[in-house]
C-alpha positions in Angstrom: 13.6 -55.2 65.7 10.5 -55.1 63.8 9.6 -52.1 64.9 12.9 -50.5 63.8 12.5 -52.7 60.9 9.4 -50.8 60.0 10.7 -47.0 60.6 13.6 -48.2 58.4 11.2 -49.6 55.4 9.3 -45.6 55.8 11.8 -43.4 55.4 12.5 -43.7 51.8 8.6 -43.1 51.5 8.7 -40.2 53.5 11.8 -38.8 50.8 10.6 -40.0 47.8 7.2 -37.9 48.6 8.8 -35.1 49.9 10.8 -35.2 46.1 7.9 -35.6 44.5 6.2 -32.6 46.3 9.3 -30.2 45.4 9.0 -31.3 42.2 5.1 -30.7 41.5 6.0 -27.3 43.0 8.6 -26.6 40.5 5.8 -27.7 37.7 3.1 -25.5 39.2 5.0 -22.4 39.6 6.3 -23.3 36.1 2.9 -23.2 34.4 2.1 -20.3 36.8 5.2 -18.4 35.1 4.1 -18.9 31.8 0.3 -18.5 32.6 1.5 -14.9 33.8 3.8 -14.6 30.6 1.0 -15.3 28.3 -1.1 -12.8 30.2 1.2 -10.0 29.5 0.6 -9.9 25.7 -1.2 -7.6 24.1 -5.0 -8.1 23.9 -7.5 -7.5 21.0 -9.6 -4.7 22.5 -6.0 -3.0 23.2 -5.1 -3.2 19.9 -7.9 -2.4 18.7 -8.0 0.8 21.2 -4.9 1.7 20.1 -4.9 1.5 16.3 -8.2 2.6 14.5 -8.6 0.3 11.6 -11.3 2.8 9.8 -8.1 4.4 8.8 -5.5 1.9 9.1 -2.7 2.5 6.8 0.9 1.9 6.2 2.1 3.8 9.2 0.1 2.2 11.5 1.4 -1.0 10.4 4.5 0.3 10.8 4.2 0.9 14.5 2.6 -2.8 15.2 4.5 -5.0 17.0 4.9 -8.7 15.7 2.7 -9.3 19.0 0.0 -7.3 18.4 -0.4 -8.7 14.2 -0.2 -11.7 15.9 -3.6 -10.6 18.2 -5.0 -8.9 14.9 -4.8 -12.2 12.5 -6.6 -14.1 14.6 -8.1 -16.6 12.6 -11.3 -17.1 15.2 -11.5 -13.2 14.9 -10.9 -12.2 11.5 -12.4 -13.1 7.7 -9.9 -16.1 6.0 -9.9 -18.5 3.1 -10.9 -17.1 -0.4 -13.4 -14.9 0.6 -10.3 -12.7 2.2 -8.8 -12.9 -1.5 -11.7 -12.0 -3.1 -11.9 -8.9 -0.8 -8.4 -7.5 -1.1 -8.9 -8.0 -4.7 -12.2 -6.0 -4.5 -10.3 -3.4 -2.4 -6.9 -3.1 -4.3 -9.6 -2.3 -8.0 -10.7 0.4 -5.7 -7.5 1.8 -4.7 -5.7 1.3 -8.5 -9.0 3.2 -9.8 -8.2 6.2 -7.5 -4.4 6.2 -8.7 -3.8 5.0 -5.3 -2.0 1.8 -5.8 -0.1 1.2 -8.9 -0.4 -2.4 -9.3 -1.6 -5.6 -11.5 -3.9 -7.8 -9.7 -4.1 -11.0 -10.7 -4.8 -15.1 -9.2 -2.5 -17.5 -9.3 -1.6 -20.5 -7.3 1.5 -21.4 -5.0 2.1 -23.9 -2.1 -0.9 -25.8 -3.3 -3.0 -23.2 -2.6 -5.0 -20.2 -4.2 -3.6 -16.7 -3.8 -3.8 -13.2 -5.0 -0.5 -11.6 -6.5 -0.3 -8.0 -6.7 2.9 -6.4 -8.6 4.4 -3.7 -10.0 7.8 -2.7 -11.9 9.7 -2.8 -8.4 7.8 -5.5 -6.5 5.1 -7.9 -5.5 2.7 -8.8 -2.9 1.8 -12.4 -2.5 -1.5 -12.8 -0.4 -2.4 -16.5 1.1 -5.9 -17.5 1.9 -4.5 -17.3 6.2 -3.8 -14.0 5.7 -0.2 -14.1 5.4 1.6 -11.3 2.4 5.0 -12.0 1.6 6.9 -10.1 -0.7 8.9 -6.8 -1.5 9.1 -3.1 -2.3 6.4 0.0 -2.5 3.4 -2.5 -3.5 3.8 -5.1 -0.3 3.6 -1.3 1.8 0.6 -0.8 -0.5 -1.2 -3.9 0.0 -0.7 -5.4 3.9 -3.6 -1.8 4.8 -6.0 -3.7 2.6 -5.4 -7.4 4.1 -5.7 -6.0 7.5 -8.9 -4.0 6.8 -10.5 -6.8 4.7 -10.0 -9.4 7.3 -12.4 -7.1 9.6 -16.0 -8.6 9.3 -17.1 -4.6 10.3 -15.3 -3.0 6.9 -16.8 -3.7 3.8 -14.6 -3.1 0.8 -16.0 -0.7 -1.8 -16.6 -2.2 -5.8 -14.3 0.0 -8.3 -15.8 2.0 -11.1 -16.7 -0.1 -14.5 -13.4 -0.6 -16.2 -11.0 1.5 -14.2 -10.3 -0.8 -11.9 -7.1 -2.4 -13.7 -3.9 -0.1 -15.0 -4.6 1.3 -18.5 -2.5 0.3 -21.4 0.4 2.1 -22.5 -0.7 3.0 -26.1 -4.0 4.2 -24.0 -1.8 7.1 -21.7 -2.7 10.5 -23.0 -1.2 13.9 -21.7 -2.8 15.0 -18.5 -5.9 17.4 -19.8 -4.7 21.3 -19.7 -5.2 22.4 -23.2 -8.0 24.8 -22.6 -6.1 26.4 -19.8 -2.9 26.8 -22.0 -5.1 28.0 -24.4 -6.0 31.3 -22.4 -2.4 31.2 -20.9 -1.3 31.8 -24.8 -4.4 34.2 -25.2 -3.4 36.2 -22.3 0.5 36.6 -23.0 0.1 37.0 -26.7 -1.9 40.2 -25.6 -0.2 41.6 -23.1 2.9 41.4 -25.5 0.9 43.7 -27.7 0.2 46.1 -25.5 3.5 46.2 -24.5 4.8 46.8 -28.2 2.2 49.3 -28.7 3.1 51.5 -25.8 6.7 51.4 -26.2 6.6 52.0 -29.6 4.1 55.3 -28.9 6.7 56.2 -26.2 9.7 56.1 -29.2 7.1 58.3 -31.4 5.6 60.2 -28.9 8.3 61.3 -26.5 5.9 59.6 -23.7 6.7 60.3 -19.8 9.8 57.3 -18.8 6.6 55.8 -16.9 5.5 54.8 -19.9 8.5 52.5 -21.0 9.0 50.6 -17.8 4.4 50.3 -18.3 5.9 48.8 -21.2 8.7 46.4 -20.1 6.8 45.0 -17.3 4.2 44.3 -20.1 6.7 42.4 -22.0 8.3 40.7 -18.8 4.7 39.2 -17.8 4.2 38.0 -21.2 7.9 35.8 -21.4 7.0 34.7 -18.3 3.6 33.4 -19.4 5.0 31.5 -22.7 7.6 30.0 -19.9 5.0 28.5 -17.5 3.2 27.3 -20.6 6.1 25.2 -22.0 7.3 24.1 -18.8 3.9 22.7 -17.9 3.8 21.1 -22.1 7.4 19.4 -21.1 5.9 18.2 -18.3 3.3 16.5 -19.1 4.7 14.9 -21.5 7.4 13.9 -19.2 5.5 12.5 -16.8 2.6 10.4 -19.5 6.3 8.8 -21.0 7.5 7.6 -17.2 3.6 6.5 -17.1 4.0 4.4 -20.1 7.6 3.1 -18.8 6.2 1.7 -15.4 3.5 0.2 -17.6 5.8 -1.6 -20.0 7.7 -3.2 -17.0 5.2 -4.3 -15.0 3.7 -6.3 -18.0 0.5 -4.3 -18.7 -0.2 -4.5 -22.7 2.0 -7.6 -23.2 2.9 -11.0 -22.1 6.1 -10.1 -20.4 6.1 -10.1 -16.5 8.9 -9.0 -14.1 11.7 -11.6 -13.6 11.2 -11.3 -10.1 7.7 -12.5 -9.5 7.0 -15.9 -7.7 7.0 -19.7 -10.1 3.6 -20.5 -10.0 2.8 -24.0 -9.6 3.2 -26.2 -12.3 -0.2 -27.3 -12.4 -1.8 -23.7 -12.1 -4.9 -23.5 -14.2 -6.8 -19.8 -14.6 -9.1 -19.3 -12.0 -12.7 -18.2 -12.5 -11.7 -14.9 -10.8 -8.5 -14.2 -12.7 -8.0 -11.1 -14.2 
């Protein structure tokens, strides 16, 4: 009786460990899953092999995967905090001194936190100390290049020239320079026009070969067509220093207006040592 007794008592042992080894197994082939899973994911050297961040630019972010900015933005891999802001700041002067970027750049403070606002008529680009860039339109394209590249310890953004590195004032927007080649443009169809007068006229007084009259037209021909390309370029020129002015007038620049689409700033903002 005891005996049977005893094989009685050690069967529910033997089942509850036999359940509790399924069960570990489930675990452990669980974790093994994932482990796998998580090995799958892009790495940083194959990012890195794939992209090449000396000339990263917006069609190569266009092509990342969420994965791979994921494996780029690491924050044990890549600059943070204000000294990111302070180089995408350094690096946007840069790009709006080489007409690349058309932008105002200026700090400001949301969620608590200090950031770098970049906008334009048609958008803005919101920059967090983590790296983050939230926004919309042509200036968000413009401005994710320059976090990614400034978050690399290896590049080493480049200082703008002495006061071109913000968007000139309206009033300031002059007529792109051509006056002294306009100048010879007049010069040259003004003479030819003559010469073309002259020898058709000495062909009406002359009875010169017919040679001499079409010498004559094409003379006259060239020289219209000279005036044209002269006015046309005149027209626009002006044409496009107005549409200049126009972006400049609704992004802000030369007044205290700003877009109505631009972020609320937090209430207790004050102007930051670095503020432009």
């Amino acid at each position: 009786m005891h005996v049977c007794d005893r094989s009685s008592d050690k069967a529910p042992e033997s089942s509850e460990d036999a359940s509790g080894l399924v069960i570990a197994s489930e675990l452990t082939s669980t974790m093994d899953g994932s482990d796998e899973r998580d090995d799958t994911g892009p790495t940083l050297e194959e990012v890195e092999e794939r992209f090449d961040f000396e000339s990263f630019g917006p069609a190569d972010l266009a092509e990342m995967t969420p994965e791979e900015w994921d494996v780029a933005f690491d924050p044990d891999a890549w600059i943070t905090g204000h000294r990111l802001l302070e180089r995408v700041e350094t690096d946007l002067r840069r790009r709006i001194a080489e007409r690349d970027v058309f932008a105002v750049v200026e700090w400001t403070r949301s969620g608590g936190e200090e950031c770098l606002l970049a906008y334009s008529d048609e958008g803005y680009a919101l920059v967090r100390p983590n790296g983050s860039v939230e926004g919309f339109g042509t200036v968000l394209n413009d401005v994710k290049p320059s976090v990614a590249l400034c978050s690399m310890p290896e590049y080493e953004p480049e200082e703008a020239p002495p006061g071109l590195g913000e968007l000139p004032d309206p009033a300031e927007v002059e007529q792109a320079r051509g006056r002294l080649g306009n100048l010879m443009l007049q010069a040259i169809s003004f003479a030819m026009a003559v010469c073309g007068l002259i020898l058709l006229a000495a062909w009406l007084a002359y009875d010169l070969p017919l040679f001499a009259a079409v010498i004559a037209l094409g003379f006259l021909v060239v020289a219209a067509l000279l005036v044209f390309l002269v006015i046309n370029a005149r027209l626009s020129s002006r044409y496009r220093a107005e549409d200049y002015r126009e972006r400049l007038r609704a992004a802000g620049v030369g007044s205290d207006d700003r877009p109505s689409f631009l972020p609320d700033a937090d209430e207790s903002e004050e102007e930051s040592p670095g503020q432009a």
